[in-house]
N, CA, C and O of each residue as an XYZ file, in Angstrom:
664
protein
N      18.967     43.641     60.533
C      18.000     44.372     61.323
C      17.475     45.603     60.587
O      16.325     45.994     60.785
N      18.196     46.139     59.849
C      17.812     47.813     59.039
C      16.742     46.876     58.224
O      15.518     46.930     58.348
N      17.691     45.764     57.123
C      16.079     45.860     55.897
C      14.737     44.888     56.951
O      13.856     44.186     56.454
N      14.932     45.110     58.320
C      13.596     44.205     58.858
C      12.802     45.364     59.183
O      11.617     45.695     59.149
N      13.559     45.695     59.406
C      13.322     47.499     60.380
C      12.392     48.651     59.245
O      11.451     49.382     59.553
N      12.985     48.497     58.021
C      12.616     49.420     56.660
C      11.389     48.612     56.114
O      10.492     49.151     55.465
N      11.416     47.324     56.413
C       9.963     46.426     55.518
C       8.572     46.593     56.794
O       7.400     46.942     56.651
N       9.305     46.196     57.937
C       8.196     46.630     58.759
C       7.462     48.423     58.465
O       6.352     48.783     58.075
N       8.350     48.976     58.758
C       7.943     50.809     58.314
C       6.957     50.631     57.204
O       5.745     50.623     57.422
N       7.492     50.485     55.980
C       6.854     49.855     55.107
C       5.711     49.392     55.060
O       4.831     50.200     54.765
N       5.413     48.349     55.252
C       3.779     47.649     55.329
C       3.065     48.518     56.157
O       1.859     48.603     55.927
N       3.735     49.467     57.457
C       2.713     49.835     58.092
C       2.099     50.813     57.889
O       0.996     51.141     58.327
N       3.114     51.583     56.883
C       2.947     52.769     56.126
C       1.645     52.253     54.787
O       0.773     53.015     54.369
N       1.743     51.540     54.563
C       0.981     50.480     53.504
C      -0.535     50.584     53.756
O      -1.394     51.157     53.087
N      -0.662     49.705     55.179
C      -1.653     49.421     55.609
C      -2.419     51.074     56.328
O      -3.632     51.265     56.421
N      -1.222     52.177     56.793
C      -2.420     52.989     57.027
C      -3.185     53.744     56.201
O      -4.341     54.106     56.422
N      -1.939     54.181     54.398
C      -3.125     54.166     53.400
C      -4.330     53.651     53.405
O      -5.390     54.274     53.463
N      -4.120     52.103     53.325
C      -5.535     51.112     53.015
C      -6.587     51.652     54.090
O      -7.736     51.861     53.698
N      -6.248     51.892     55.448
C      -7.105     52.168     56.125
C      -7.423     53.197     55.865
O      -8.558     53.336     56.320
N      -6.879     54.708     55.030
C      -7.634     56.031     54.979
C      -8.552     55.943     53.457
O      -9.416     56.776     53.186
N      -8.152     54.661     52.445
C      -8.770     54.409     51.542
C      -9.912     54.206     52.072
O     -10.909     54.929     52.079
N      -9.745     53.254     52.491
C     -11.060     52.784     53.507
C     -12.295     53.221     53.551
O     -13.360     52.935     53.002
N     -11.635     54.541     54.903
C     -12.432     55.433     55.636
C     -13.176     55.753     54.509
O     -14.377     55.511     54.631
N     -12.708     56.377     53.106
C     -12.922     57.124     52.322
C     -13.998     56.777     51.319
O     -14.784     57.529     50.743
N     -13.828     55.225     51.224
C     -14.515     54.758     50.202
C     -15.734     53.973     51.202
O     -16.490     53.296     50.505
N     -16.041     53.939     52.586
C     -17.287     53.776     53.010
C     -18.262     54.923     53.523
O     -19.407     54.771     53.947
N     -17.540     56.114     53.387
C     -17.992     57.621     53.435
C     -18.933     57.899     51.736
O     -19.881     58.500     51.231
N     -18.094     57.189     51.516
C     -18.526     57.512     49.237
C     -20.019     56.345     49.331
O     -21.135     56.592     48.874
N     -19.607     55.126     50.032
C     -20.615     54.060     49.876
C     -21.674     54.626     50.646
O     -22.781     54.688     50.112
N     -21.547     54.990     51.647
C     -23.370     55.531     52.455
C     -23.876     57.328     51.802
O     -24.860     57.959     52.187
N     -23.176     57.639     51.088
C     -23.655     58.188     50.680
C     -24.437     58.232     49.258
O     -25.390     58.976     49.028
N     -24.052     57.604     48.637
C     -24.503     56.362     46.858
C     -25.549     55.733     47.527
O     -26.454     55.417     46.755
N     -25.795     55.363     49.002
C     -26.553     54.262     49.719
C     -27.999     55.473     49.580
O     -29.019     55.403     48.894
N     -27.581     56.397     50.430
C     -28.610     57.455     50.511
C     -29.306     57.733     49.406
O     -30.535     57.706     49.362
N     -28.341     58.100     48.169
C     -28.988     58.575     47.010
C     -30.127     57.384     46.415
O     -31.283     57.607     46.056
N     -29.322     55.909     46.439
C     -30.035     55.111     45.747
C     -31.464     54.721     47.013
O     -32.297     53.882     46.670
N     -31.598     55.429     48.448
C     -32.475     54.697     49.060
C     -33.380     56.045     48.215
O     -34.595     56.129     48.041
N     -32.651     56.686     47.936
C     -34.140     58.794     47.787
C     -34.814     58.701     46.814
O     -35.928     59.183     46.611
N     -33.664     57.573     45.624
C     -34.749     57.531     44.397
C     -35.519     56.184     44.232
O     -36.020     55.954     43.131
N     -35.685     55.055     45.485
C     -35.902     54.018     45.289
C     -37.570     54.556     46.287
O     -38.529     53.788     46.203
N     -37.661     55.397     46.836
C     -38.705     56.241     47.111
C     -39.534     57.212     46.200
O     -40.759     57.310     46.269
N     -38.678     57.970     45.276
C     -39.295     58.198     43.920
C     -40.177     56.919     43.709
O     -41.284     56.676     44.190
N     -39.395     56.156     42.859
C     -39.890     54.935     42.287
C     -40.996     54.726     42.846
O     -41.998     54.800     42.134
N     -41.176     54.339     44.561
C     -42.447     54.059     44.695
C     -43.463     54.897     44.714
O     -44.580     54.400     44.853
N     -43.347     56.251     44.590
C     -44.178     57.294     44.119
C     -44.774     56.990     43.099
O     -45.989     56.800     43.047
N     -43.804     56.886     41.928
C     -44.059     56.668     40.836
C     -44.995     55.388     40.571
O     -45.391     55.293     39.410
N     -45.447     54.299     41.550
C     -45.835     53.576     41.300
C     -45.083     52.351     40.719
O     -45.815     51.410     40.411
N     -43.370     52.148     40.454
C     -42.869     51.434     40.142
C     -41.819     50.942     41.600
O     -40.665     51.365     41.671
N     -42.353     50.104     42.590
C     -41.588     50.390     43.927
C     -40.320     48.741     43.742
O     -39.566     48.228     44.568
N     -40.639     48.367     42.206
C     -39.697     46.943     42.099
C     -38.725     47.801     41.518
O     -37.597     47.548     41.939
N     -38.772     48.666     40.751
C     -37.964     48.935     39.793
C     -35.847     49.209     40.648
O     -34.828     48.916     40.023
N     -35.878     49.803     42.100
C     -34.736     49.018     42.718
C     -34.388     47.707     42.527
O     -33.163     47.606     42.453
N     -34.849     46.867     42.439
C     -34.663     45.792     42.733
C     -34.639     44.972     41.450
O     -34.038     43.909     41.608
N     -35.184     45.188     40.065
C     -34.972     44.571     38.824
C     -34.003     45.733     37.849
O     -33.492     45.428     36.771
N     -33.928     46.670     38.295
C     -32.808     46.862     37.030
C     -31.603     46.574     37.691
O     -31.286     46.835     38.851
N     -30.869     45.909     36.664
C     -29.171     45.834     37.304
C     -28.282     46.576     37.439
O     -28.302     47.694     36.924
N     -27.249     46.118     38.193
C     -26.317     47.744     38.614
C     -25.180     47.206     37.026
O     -24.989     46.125     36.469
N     -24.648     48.674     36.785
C     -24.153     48.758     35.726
C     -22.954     49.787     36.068
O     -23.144     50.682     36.892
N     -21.594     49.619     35.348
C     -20.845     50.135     35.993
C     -20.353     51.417     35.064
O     -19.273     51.321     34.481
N     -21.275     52.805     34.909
C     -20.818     53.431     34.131
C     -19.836     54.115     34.213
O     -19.418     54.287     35.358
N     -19.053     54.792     33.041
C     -18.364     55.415     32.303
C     -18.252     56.729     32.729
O     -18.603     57.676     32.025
N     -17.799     56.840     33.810
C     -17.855     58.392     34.324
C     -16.444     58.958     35.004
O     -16.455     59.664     36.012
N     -15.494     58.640     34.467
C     -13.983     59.209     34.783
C     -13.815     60.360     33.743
O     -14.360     60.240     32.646
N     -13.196     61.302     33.997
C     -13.240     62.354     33.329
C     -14.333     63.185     32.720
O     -14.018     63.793     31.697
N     -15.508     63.315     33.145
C     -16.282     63.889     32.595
C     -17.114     62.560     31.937
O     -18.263     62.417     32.355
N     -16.755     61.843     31.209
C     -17.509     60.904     30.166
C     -16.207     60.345     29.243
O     -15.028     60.675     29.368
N     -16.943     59.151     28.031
C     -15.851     58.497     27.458
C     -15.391     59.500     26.329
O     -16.046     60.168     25.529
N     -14.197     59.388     26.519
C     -13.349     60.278     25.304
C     -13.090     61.336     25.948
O     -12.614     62.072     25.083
N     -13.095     61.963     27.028
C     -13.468     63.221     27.259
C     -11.615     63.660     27.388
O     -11.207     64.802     27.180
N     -10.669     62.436     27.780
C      -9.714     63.044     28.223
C      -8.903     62.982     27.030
O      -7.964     63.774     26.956
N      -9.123     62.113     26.015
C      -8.676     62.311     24.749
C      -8.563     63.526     23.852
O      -7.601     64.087     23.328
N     -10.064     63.775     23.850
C     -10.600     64.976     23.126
C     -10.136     66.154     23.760
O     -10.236     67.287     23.288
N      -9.541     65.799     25.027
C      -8.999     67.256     25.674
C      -7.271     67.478     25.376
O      -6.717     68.576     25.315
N      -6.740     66.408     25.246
C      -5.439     66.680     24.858
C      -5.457     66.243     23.104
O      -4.477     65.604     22.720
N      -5.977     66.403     22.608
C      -6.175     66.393     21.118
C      -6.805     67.869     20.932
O      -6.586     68.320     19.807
N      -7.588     68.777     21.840
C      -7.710     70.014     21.268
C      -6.280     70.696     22.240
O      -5.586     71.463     21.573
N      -5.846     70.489     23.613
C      -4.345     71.217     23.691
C      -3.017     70.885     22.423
O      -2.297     71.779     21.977
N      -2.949     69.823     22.125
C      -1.979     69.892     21.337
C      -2.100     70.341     19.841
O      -1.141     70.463     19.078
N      -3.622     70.607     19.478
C      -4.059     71.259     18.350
C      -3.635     72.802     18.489
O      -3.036     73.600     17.768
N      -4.295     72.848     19.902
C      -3.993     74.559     19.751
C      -2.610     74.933     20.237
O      -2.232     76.024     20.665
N      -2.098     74.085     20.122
C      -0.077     74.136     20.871
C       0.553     74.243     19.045
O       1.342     75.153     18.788
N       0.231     73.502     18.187
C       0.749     73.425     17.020
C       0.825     74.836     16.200
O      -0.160     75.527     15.936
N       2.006     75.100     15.889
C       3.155     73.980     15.335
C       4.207     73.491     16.744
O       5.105     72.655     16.848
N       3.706     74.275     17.519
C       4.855     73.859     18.763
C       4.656     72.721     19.090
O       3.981     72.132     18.245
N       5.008     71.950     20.175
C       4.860     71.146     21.057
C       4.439     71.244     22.837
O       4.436     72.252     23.544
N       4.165     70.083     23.145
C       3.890     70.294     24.614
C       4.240     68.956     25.483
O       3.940     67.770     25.350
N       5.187     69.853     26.646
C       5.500     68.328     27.075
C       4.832     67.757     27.900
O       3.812     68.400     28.147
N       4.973     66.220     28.835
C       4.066     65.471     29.284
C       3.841     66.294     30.658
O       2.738     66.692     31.035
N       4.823     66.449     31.214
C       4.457     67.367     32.647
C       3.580     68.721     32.991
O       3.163     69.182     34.053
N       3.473     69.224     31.382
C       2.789     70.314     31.204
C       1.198     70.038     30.881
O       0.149     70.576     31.236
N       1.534     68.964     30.054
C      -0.238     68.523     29.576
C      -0.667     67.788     30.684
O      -1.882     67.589     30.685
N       0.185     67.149     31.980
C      -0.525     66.765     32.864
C      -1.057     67.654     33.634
O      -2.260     67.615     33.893
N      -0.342     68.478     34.062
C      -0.797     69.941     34.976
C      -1.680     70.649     34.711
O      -2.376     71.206     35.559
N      -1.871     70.801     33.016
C      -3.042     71.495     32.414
C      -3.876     70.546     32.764
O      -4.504     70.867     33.773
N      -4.194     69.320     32.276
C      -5.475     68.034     32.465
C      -5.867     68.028     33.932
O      -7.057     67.992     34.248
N      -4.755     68.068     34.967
C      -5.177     68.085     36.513
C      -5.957     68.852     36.764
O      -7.100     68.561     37.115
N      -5.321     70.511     36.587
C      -5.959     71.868     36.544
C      -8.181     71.560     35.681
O      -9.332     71.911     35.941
N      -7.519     70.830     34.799
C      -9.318     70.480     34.473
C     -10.212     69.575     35.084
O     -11.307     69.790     35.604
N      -9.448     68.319     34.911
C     -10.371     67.056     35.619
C     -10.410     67.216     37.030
O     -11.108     66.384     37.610
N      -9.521     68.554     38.133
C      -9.118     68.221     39.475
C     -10.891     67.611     39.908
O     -10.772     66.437     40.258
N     -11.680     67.845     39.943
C     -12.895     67.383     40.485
C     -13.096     66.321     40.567
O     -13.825     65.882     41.456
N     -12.493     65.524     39.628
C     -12.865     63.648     39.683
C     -11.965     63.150     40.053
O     -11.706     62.058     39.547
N     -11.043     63.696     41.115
C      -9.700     63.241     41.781
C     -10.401     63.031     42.978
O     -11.126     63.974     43.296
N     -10.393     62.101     43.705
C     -10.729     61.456     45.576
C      -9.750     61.727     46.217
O      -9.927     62.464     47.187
N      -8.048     61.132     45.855
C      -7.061     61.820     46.600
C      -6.101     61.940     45.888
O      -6.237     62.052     44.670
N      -4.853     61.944     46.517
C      -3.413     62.803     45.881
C      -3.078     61.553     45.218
O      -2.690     61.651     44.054
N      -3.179     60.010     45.911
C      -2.844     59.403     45.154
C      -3.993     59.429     43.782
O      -3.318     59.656     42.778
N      -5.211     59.303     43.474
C      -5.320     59.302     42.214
C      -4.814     60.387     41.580
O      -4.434     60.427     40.410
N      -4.818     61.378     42.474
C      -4.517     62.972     41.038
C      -2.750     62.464     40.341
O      -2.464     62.702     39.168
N      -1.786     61.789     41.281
C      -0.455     61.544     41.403
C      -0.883     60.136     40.004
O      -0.405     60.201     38.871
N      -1.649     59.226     40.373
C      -1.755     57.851     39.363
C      -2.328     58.678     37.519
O      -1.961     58.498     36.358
N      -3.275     59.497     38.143
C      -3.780     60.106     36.381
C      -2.160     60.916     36.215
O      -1.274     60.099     35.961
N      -1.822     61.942     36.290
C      -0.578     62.429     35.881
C       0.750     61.431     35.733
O       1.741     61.685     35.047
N       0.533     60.239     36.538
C       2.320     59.256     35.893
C       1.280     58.074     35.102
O       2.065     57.232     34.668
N      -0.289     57.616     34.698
C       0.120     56.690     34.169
C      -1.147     57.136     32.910
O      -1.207     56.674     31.771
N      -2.027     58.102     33.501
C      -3.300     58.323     32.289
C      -2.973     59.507     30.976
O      -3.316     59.810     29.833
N      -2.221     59.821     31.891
C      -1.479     60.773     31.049
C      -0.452     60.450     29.283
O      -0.402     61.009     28.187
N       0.129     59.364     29.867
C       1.198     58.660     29.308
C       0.297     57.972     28.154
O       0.227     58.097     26.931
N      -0.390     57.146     29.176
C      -1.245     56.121     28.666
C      -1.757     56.735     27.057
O      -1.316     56.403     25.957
N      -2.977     57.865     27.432
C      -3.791     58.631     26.724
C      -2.671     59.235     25.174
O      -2.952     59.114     23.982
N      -1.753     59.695     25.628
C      -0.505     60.624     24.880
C      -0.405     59.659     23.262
O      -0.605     60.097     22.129
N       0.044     57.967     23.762
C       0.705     56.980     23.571
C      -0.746     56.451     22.411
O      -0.499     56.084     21.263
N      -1.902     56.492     22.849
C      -2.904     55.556     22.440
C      -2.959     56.926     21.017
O      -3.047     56.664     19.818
N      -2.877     58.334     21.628
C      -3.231     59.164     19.838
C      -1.978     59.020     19.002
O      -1.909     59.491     17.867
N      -1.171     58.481     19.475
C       0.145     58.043     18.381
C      -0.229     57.032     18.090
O       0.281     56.996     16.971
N      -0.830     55.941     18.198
C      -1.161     54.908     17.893
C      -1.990     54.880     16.612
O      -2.016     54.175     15.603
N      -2.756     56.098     17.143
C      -3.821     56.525     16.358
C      -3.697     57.178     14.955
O      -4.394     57.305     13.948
N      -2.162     57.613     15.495
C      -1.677     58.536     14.285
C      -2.008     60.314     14.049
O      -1.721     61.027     13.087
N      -2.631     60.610     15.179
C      -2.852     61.879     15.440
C      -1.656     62.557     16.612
O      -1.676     63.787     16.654
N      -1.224     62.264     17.009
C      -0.189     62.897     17.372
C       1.178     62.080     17.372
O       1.143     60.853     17.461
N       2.427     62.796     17.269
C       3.859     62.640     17.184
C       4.420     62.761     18.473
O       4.242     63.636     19.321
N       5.307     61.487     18.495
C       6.242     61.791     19.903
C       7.677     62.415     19.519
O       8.354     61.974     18.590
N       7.971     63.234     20.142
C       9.239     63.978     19.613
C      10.353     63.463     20.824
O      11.408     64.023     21.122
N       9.935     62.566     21.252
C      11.706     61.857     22.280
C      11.419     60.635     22.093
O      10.277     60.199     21.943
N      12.557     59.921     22.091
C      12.827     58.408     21.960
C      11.823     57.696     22.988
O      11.820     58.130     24.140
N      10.906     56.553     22.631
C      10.242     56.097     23.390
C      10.929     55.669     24.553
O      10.300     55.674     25.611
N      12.313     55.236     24.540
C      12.992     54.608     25.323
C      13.455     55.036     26.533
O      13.819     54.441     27.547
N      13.363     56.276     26.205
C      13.673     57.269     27.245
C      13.067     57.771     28.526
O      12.022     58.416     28.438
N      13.534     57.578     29.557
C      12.520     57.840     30.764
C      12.071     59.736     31.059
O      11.111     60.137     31.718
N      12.814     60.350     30.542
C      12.876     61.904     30.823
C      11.446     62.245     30.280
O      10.715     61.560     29.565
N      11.198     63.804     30.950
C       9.599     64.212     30.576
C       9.757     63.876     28.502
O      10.731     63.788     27.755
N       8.783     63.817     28.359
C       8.843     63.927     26.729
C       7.887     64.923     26.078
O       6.819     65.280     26.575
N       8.455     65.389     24.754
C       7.637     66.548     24.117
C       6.658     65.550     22.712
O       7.082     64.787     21.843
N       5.278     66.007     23.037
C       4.242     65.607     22.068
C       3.807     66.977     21.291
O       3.729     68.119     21.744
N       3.516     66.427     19.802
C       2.906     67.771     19.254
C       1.694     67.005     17.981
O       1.678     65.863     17.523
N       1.146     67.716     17.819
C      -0.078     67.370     16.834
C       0.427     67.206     15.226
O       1.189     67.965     14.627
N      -0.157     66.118     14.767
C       0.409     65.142     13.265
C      -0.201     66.100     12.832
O      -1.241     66.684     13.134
N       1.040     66.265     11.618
C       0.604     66.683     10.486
C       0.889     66.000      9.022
O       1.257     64.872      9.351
N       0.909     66.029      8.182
C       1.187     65.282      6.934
C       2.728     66.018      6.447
O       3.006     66.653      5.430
N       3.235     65.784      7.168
C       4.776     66.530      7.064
C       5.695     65.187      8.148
O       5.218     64.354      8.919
N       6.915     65.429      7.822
C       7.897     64.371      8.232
C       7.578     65.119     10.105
O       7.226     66.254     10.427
N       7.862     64.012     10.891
C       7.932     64.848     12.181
C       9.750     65.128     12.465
O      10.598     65.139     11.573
N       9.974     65.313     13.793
C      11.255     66.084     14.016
C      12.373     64.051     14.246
O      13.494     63.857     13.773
N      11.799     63.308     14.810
C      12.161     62.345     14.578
C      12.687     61.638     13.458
O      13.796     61.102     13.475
N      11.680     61.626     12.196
C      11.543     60.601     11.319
C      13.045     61.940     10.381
O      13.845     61.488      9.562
N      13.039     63.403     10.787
C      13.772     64.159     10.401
C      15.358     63.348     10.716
O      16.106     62.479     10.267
N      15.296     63.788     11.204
C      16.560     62.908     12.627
C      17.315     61.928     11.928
O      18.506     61.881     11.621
N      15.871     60.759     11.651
C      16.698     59.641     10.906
C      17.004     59.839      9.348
O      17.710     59.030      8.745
N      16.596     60.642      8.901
C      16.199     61.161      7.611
C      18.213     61.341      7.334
O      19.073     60.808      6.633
N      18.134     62.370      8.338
C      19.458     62.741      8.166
C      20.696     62.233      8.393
O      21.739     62.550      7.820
N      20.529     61.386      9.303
C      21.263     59.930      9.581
C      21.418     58.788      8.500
O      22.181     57.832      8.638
N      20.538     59.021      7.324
C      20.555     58.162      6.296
C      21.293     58.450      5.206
O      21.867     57.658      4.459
N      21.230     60.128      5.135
C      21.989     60.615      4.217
C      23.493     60.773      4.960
O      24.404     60.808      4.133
N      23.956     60.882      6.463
C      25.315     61.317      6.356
C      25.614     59.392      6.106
O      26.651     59.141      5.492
N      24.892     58.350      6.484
C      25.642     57.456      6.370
C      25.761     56.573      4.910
O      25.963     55.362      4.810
N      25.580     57.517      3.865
C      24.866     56.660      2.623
C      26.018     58.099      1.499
O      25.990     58.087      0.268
């Protein structure tokens, strides 16, 4: 009876998100509705009254400001953090503190800080512009700092692990 009792809670807790998503995202739709009826009235000013109706909808690139934007923002914090480091909970709080405007609710501001954050951190190591200074493996906050052409505190680590075992 408890885990019937805890799954019911559950879904219903579930479903009243979905319903405040909802609310939220047909409040966002009549208002996009409005904008696109104000300039589809331009248009016919303009003498172009098809032009609604032949260009296609296109799904731009507008999270964070524009593309790259959240990259280029933790590539100039951890520039200007160097030689130190900065950890993930901190560069999320700083990034929130910037992007808060293109947040709708707590859950996205909560989804960019546990997964865009990470995500973004992970893709400039990839890149080779920044160093992770904790074991990937590790679930705890982790400290990132900006590459330099020097060993990082890691590759140190094993460095020294090679010599006590050699």
């Amino acid at each position: 009876m408890k885990w019937l009792a805890n799954e019911l809670a559950m879904l219903a807790g579930e479903m009243q998100k979905i319903d405040i998503e909802v609310k939220r995202l047909a409040a966002r739709r009549t208002a996009i509705a409005e904008k696109h009826a104000a300039l589809a009235k331009v248009a016919a000013l303009a003498e172009v009254p098809q032009l609604p109706t032949v260009v296609p909808p296109v799904r731009a690139h507008h999270p964070y400001g524009g593309r790259g934007n959240l990259r280029n923002f933790f590539r100039e914090a951890l520039r200007a953090a160097y030689p130190g480091a900065l950890d993930s909970r901190t560069i999320a709080e700083v990034a929130v503190r910037h992007f808060w405007d293109t947040f709708e609710s707590d859950e996205q501001r909560q989804y960019f800080k546990r997964e865009r954050v990470t995500h973004t951190l992970q893709k400039l190591v990839r890149l080779g512009e920044v160093e992770r200074l904790h074991p990937a493996s590790t679930n705890a906050v982790g400290g990132w700092r900006w590459k330099v052409d020097e060993p990082s505190i890691v590759d140190l680590i094993a460095m020294r692990g090679d010599l006590v075992e050699g």
